[in-house]
N, C-alpha and C positions, 0 to 999 in steps of 0.2 A: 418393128421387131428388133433390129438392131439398137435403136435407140432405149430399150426394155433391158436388152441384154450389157450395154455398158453403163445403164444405171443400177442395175445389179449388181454388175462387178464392183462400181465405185463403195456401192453401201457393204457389199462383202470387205474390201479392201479397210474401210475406213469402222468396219466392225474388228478387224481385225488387227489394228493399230489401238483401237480401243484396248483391247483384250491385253492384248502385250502392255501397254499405259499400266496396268492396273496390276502386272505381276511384277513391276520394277520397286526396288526400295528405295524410298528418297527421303534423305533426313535432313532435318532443315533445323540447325540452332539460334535460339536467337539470343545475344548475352548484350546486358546491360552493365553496366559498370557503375558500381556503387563507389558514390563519394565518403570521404572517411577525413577527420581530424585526428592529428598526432599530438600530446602533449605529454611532457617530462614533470612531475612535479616530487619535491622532497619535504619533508618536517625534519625535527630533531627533537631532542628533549633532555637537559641535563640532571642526576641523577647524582645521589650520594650513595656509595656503595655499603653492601651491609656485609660482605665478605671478603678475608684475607687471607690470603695462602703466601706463607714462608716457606723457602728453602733454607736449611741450616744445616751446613758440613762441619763433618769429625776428621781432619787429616792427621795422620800419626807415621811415623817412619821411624826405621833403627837400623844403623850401618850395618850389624851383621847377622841379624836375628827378622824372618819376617814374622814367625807365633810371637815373639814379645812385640810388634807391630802391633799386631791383631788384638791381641790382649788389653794392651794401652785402648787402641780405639775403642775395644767393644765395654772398656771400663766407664772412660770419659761417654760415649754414645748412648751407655743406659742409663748414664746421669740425668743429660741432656734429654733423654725420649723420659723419664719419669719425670723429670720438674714441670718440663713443657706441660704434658698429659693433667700434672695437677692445678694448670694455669686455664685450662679448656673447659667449655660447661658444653657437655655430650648429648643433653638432652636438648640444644638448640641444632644439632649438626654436626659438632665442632667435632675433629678426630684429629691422631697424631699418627702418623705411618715414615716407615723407614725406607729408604729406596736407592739403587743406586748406589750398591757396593764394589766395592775394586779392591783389588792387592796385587802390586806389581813390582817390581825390582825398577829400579830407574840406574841407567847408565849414563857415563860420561863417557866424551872422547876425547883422545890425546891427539896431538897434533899431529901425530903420525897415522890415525886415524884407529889404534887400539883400542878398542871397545872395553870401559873398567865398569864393573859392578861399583855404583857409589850409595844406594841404599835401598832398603824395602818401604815401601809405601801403601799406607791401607787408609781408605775413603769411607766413608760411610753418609750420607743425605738422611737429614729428618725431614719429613714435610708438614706443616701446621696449616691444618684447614678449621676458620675460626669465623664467627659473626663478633666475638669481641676484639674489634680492629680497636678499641682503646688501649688494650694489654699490648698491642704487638710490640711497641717500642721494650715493652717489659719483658718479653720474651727472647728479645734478639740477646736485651742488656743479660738475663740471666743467661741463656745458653753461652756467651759469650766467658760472662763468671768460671760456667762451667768445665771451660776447653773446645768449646767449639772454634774453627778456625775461620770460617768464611760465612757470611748470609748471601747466596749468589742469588738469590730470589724474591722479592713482594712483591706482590702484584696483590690488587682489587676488582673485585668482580660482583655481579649483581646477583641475588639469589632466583629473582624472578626475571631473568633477562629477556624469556621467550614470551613471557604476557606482555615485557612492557616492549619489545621489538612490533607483536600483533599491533597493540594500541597504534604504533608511531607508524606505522604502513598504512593502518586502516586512515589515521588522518592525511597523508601524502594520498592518499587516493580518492577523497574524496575534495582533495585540493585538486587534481588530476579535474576530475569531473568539472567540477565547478569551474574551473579556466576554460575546460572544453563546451559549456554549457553558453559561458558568455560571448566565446568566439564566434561559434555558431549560430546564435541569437544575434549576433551582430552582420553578421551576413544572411540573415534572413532567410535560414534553416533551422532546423532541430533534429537533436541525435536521435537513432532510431534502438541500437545496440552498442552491441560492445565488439570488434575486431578483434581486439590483445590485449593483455592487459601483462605484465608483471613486474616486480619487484624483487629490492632485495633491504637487507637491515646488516649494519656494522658500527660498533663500539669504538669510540676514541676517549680510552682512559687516558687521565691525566691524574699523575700523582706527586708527588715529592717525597725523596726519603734518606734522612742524611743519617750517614754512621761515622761515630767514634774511630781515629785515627787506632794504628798498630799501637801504641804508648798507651793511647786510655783505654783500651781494649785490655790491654797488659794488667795498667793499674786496677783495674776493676777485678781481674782476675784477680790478684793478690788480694785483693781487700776481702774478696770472697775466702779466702782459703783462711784471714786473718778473723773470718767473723763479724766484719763492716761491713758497710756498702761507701759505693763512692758514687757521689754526684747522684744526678739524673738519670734515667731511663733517656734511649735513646730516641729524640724527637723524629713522631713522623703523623705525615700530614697524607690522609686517602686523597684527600683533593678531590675531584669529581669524573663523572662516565660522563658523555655523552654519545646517544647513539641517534646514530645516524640512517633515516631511512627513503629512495630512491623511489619513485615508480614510474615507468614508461608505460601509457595506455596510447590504444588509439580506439575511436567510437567512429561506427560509421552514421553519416549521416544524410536527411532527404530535402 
C-alpha cells in the first residue's frame, strides 16, 4: 500500500513539473551571419559643354550727385542689356537678366580716423545664359565697347548634366558589380544580394578664358563710340567638363 502511495505521489509530482514546463516562455534565437563583399568603384566621362553664363558689371560713381550715378548706370546698363539680348537666340534657351544692384556712398578715412564722404557708387550685373558659347568672347568684347566695367563671371555647364551624371553612375556600378562578381568567384562563392549600395556624381570643369587688359578695353571703347572696331573679339576657350562618378556597394554573399 505504501509503495502504491509514493508512486502516486511521484507521477502527481512529476505531472505537475510537467504542467508548470509547459506554461513557461522560452525563446530561443538562432542568428547566422551573412558574409558580404565591399567594393568602391568610379567611371568618368569628359564632355564639351553646350552652355555659358556670363556675369557683366555696370559700375558708375559721381562725387556729389548719387541720381546722376544712377542715371549714368542705368543709361550705359540698357545698352549693354539690349546689345547682349540682340546677340542671344531665345528660342534655344538663351535669356539676358539683370541682377545684383547696389548704390552706396563710399567713404574715406583721414588719418585721424574722420570719416569723408568720397563718392556715390551704383552697380548693376547683367547675366547671359547662352548655348552660343562661340559669341561669348563677342559679347564680353561688345559690352565692354559699351561701358561695361568688369566680366567677374564665365563659367560652362552642361544642359543635360543630370542624364549624363545617371549614365556615368549606372556604369561605376556595374563596374562595382563586376569586381565584386570576380572576387567572389575567386574564392569560391557567389553573391546572393545587394547589402548597400550608394553613389554620388560631381563636375570638374576646366576652361580657359583670357581678357583684354584696362588699355584695350579702353581702346575698344573709343573705337566703339568712333564707329570702328578694334581688333579681335576676346579669346575664349570652354575647354572641357569632366564628371566625375563614385559608388560604394557591398553584396552579400554564400
Amino acid at each position: 500500500m505504501k509503495r502504491f502511495l509514493v508512486a502516486a505521489a511521484m507521477a502527481a509530482l512529476a505531472a505537475g513539473i510537467a504542467v508548470n514546463s509547459s506554461n513557461a516562455a522560452v525563446t530561443v534565437t538562432e542568428t547566422q551571419e551573412r558574409g558580404y563583399v565591399s567594393i568602391n568603384a568610379s567611371a568618368n566621362k569628359e564632355l564639351t559643354p553646350d552652355l555659358a553664363e556670363i556675369s557683366i558689371s555696370v559700375v558708375t560713381s559721381d562725387k556729389k550727385s548719387m541720381q546722376d550715378a544712377t542715371v549714368e548706370n542705368k543709361d550705359i546698363s540698357g545698352k549693354v542689356y539690349t546689345a547682349l539680348k540682340e546677340m542671344i537666340n531665345p528660342e534655344n534657351g538663351d535669356y539676358v537678366k539683370t541682377s545684383n544692384f547696389s548704390a552706396n556712398p563710399v567713404y574715406t578715412y583721414s588719418s585721424n580716423g574722420k570719416k569723408n564722404l568720397d563718392r556715390y557708387e551704383v552697380s548693376n550685373t547683367v547675366i547671359v545664359h547662352t548655348k552660343s558659347i562661340d559669341k561669348a568672347g563677342d559679347m564680353i568684347d561688345k559690352a565692354i565697347s559699351l561701358g561695361a566695367t568688369d566680366v567677374s563671371n564665365l563659367s560652362f555647364t552642361l544642359s543635360n548634366y543630370e542624364k549624363e551624371c545617371d549614365s556615368i553612375l549606372a556604369t561605376a556600378t556595374q563596374r562595382a558589380r563586376s569586381q565584386a562578381d570576380a572576387i567572389v568567384k575567386a574564392a569560391g562563392s557567389s553573391i546572393t544580394g545587394v547589402k548597400n549600395i550608394s553613389g554620388s556624381c560631381s563636375p570638374n570643369a576646366s576652361s580657359r578664358v583670357t581678357y583684354r587688359n584696362m588699355m584695350l578695353s579702353a581702346k575698344a571703347a573709343d573705337s566703339a563710340e568712333a564707329g570702328t572696331s578694334y581688333g579681335e573679339s576676346v579669346p575664349v576657350q570652354a575647354g572641357a567638363i569632366k564628371i566625375y562618378a563614385n559608388v560604394s556597394a557591398s553584396f552579400f554573399v554564400k
